[in-house]
Backbone as ProteinMPNN parsed JSONL, in Angstrom:
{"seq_chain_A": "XXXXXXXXXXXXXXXXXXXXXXXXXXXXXXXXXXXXXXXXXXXXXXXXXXXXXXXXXXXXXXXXXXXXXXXXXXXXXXXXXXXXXXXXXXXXXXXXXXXXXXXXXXXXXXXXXXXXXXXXXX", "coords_chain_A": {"N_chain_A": [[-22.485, -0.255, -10.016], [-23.798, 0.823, -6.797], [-24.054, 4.265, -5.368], [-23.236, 3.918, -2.349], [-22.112, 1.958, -2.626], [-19.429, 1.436, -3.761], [-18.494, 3.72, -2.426], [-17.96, 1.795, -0.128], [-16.351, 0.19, -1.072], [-14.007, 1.684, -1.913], [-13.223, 2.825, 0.425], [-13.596, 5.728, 1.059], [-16.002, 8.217, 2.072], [-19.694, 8.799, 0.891], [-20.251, 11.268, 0.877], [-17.612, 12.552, -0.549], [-17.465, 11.125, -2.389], [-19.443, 12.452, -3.942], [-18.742, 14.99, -4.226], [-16.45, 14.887, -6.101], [-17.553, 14.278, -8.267], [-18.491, 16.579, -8.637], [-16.586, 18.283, -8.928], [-16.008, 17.488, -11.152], [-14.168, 15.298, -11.471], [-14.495, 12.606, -11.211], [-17.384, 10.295, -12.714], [-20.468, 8.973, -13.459], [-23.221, 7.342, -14.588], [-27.275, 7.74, -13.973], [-29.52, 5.558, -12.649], [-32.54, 4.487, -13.764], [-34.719, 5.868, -11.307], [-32.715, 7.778, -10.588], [-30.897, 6.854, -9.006], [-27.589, 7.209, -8.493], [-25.478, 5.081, -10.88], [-22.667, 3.513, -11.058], [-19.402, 2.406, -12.762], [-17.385, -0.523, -12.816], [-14.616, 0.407, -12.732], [-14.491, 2.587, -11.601], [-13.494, 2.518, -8.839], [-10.592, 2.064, -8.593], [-10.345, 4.633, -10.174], [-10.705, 6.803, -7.749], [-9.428, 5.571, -6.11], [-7.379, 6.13, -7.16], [-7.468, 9.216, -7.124], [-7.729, 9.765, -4.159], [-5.083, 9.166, -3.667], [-3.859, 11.136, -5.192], [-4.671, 13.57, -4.123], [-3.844, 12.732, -1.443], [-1.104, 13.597, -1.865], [-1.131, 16.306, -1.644], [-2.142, 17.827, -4.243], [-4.383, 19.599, -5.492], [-7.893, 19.903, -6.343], [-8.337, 21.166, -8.449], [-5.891, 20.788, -10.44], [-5.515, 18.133, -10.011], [-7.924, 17.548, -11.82], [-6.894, 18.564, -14.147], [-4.83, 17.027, -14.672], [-6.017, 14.644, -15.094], [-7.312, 14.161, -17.769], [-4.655, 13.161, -18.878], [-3.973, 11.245, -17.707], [-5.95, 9.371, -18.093], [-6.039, 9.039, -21.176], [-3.465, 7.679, -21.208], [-1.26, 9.03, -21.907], [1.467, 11.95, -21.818], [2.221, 14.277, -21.837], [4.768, 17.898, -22.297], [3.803, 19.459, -20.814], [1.849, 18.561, -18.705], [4.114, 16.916, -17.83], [5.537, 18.659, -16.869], [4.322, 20.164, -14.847], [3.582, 17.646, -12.754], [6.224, 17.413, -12.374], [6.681, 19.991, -10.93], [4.386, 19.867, -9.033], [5.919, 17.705, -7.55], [8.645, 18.611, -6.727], [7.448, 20.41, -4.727], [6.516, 19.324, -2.949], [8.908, 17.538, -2.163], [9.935, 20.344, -1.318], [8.565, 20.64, 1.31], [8.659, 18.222, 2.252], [11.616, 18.488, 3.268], [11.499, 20.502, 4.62], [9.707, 19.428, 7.035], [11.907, 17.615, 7.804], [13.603, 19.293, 8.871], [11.686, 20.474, 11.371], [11.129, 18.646, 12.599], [13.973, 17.55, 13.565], [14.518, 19.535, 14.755], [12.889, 19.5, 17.122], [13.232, 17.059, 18.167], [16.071, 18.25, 19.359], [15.058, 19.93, 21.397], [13.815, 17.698, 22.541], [15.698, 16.023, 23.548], [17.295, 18.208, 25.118], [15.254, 18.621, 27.116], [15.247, 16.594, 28.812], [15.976, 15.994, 31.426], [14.129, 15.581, 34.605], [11.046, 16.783, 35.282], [9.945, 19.904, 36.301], [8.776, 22.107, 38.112], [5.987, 23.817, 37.249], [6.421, 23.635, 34.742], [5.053, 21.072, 33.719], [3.174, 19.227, 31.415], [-0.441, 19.802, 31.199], [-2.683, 17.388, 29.876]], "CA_chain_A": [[-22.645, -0.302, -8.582], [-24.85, 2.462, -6.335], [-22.911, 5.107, -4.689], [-23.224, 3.61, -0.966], [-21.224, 0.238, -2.613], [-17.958, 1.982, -4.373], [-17.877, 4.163, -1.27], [-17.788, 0.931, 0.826], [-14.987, -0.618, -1.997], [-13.018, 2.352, -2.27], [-12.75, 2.992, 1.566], [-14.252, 6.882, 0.836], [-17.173, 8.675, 1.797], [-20.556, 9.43, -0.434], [-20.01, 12.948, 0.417], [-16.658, 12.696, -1.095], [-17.96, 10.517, -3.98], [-20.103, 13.247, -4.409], [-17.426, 16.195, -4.372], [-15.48, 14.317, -6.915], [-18.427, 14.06, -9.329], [-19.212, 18.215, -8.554], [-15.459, 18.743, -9.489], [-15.864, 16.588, -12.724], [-13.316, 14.13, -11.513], [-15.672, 11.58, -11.219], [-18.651, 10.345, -13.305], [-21.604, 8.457, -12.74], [-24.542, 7.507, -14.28], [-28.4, 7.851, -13.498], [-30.855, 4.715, -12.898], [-34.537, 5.297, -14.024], [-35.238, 6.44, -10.422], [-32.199, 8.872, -10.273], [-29.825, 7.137, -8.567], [-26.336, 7.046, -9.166], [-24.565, 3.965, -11.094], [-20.619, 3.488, -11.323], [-18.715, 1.448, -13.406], [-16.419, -1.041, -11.568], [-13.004, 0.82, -12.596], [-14.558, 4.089, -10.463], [-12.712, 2.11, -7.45], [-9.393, 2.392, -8.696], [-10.38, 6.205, -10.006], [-11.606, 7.032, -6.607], [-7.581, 5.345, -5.535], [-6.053, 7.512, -7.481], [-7.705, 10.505, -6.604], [-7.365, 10.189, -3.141], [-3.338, 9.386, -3.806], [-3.314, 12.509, -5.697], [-5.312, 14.967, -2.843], [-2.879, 12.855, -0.102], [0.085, 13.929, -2.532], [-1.256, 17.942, -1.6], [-2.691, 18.584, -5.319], [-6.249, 20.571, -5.748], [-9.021, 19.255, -7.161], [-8.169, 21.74, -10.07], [-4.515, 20.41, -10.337], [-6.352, 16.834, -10.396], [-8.941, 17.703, -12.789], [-5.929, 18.897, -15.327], [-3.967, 15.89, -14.634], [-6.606, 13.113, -15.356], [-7.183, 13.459, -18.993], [-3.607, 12.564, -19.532], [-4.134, 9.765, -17.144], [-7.049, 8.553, -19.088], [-5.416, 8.796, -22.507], [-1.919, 6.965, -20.808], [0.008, 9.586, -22.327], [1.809, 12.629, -21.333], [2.394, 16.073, -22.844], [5.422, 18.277, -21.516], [2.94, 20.425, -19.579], [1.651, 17.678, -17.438], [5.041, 16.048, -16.986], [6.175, 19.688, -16.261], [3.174, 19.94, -13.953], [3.868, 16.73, -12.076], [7.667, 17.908, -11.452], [6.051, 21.332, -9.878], [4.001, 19.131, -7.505], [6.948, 16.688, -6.767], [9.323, 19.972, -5.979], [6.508, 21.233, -3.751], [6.054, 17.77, -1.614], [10.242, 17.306, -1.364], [10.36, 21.302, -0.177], [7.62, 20.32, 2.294], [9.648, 16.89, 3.762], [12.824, 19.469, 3.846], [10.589, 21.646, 5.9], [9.133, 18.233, 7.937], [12.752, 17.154, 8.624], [14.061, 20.513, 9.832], [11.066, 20.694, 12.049], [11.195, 17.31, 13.424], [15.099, 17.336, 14.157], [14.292, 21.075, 16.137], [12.213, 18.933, 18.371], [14.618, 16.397, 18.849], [16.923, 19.097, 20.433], [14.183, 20.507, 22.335], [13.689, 16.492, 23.239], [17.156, 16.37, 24.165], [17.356, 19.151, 26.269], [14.515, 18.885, 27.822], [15.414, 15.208, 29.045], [15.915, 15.761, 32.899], [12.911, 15.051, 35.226], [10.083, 17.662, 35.19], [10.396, 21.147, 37.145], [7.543, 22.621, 39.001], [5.434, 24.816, 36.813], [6.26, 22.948, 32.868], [4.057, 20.247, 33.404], [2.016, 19.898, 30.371], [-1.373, 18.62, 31.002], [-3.624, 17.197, 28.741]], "C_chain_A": [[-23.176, 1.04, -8.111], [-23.401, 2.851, -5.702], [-22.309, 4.372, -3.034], [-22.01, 1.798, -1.554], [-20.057, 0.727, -3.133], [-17.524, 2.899, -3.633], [-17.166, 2.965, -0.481], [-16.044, 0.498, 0.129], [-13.747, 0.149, -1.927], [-12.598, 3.354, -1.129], [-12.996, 5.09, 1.828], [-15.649, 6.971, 1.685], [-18.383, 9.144, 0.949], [-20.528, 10.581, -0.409], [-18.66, 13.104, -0.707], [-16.709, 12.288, -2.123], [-18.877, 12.359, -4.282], [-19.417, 15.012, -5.23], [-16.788, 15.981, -5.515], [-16.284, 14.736, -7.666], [-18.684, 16.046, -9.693], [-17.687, 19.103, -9.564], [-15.004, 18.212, -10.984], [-14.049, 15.989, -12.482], [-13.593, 12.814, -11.527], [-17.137, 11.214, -12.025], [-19.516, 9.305, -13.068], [-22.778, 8.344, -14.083], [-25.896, 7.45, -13.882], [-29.363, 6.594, -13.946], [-32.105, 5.267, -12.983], [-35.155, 6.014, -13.069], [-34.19, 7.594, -9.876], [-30.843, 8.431, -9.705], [-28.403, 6.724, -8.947], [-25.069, 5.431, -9.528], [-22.665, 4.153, -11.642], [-20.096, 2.33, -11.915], [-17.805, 0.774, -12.525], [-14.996, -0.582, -11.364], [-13.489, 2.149, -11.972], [-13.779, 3.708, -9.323], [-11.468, 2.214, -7.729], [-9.29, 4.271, -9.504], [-10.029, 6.613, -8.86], [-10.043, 7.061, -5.875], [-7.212, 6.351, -5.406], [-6.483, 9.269, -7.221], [-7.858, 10.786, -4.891], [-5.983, 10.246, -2.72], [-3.216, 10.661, -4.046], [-3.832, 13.986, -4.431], [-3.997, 14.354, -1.758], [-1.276, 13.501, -0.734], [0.086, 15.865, -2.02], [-1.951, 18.253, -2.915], [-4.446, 18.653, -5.085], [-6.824, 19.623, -6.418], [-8.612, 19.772, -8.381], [-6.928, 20.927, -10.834], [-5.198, 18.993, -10.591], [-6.798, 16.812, -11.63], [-8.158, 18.28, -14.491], [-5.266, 17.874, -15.954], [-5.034, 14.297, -15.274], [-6.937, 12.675, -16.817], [-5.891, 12.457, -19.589], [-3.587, 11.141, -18.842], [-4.536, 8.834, -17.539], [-6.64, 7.983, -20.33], [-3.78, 7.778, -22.224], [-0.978, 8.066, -21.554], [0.18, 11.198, -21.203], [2.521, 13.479, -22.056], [3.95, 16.278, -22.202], [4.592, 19.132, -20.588], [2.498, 19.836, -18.291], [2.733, 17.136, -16.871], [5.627, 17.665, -16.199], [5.089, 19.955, -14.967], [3.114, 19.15, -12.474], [4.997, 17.104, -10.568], [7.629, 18.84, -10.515], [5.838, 20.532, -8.677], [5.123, 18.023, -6.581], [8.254, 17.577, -5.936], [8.99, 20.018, -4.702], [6.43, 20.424, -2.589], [7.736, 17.522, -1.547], [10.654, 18.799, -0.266], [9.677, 20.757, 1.139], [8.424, 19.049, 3.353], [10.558, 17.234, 4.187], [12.032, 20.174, 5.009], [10.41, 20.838, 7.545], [10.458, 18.251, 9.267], [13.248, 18.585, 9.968], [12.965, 20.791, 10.738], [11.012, 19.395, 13.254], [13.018, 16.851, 14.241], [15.526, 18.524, 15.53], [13.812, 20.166, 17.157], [12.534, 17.727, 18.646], [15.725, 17.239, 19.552], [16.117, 19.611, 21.467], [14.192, 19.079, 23.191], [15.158, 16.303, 24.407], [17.705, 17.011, 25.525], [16.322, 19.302, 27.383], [14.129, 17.175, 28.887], [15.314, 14.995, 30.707], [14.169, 15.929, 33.519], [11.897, 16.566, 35.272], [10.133, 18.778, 36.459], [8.977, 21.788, 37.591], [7.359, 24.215, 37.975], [5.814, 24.728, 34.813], [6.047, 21.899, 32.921], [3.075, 20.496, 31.99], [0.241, 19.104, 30.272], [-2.049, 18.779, 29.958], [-5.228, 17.507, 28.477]], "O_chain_A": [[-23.088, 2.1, -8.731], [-22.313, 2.293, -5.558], [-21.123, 4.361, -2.706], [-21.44, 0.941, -0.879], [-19.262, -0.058, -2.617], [-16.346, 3.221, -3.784], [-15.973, 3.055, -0.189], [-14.953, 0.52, 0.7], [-12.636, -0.38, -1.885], [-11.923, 4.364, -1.325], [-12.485, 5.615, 2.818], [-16.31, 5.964, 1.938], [-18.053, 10.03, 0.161], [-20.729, 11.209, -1.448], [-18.831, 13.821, -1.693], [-16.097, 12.869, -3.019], [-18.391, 13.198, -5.04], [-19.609, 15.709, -6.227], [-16.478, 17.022, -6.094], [-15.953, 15.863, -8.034], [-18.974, 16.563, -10.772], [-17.684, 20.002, -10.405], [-14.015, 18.457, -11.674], [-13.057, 16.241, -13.166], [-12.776, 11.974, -11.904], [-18.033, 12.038, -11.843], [-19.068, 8.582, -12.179], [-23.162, 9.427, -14.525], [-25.774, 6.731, -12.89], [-29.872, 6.463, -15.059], [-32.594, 6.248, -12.424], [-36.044, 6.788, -13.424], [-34.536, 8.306, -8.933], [-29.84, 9.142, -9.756], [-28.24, 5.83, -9.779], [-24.219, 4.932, -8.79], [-21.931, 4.807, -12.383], [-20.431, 1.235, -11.464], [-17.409, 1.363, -11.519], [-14.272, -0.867, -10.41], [-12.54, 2.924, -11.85], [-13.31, 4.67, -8.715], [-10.953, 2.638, -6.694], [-8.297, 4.982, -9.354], [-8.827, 6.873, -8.803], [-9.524, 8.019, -5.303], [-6.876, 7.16, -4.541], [-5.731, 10.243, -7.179], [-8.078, 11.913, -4.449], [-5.554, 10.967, -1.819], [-2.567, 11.385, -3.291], [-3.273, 15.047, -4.152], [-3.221, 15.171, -1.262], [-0.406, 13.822, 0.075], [1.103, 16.557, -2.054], [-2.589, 19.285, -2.71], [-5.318, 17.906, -4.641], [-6.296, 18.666, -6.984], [-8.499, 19.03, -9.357], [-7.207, 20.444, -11.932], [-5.417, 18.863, -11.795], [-6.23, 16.175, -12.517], [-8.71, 18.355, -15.589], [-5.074, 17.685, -17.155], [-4.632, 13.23, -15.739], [-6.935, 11.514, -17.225], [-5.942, 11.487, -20.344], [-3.227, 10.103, -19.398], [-4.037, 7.709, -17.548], [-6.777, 6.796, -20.629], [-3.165, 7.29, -23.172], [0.192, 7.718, -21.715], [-0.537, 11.53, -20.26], [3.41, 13.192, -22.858], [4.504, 15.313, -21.676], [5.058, 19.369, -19.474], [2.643, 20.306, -17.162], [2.702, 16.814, -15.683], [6.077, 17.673, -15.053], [5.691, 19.763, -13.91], [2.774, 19.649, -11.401], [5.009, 17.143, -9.338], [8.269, 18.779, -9.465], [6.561, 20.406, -7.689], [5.107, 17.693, -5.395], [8.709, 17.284, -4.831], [9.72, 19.803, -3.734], [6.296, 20.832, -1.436], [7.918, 17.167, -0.382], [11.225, 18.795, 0.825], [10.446, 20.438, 2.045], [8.655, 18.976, 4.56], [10.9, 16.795, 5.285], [12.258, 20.167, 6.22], [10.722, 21.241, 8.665], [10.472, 18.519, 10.469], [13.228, 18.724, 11.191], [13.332, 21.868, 11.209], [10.875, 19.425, 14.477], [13.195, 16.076, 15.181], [16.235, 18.523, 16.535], [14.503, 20.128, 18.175], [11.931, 17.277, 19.621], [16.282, 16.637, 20.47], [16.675, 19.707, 22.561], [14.512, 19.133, 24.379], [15.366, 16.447, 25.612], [18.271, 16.562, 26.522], [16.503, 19.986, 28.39], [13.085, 16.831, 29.441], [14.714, 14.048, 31.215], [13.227, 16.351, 32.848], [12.64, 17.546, 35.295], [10.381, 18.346, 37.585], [8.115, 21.613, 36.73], [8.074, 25.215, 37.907], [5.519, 25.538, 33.935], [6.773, 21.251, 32.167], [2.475, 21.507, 31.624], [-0.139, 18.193, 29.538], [-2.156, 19.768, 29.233], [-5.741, 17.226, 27.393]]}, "name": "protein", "num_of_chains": 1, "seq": "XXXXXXXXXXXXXXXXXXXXXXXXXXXXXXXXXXXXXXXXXXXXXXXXXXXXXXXXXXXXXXXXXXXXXXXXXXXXXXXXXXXXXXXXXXXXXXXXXXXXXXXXXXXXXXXXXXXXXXXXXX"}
């Protein structure tokens, strides 16, 4: 499939197809006139590499992680790897909550009818 049809499938942009391919997370290859063909499992690649960027990991951090993906197995470096990034995304929802329960007290307190001069317009 061309680039403009496994964008469409895999709910992406061709810039971002393109990014992928620059970061060698992605591969592709070249019809007689240049342009770029994809195998039909690039759409579930394409998935999982936008799971893994919405997860917070780098392209580099990606690009470490996908051989073992490829091969179905798993070293201790990658599973140790993994656990790093899964740490990193529970400190982060600790962080979330304690930020989101602050502004429930602020909500809270700030419950009676509006005072001349903390209006907030938009």
């Amino acid at each position: 499939m061309r680039i403009g049809e496994l964008a469409a499938k895999a709910g992406v942009s061709v810039r971002a197809l393109r990014y992928y391919e620059e970061q060698g997370l992605l591969m592709s290859d070249r019809s007689g006139s240049g342009q770029r063909i994809y195998v039909s499992a690039a759409v579930d690649r394409v998935q999982l590499i936008q799971h893994l960027y919405a997860a917070g990991l780098t392209s580099r951090t990606i690009a470490e992680l996908l051989p073992c993906v490829d091969a179905k197995v798993s070293t201790p470096e990658s599973r140790a790897r993994l656990q790093e990034e899964r740490n990193r995304i529970d400190q982060q929802i600790s962080e979330l909550t304690r930020t989101r329960d602050r502004l429930d007290a602020v909500i809270e307190l700030t419950r009676s009818p509006a005072r001349s001069g903390c209006e907030i317009k938009d």
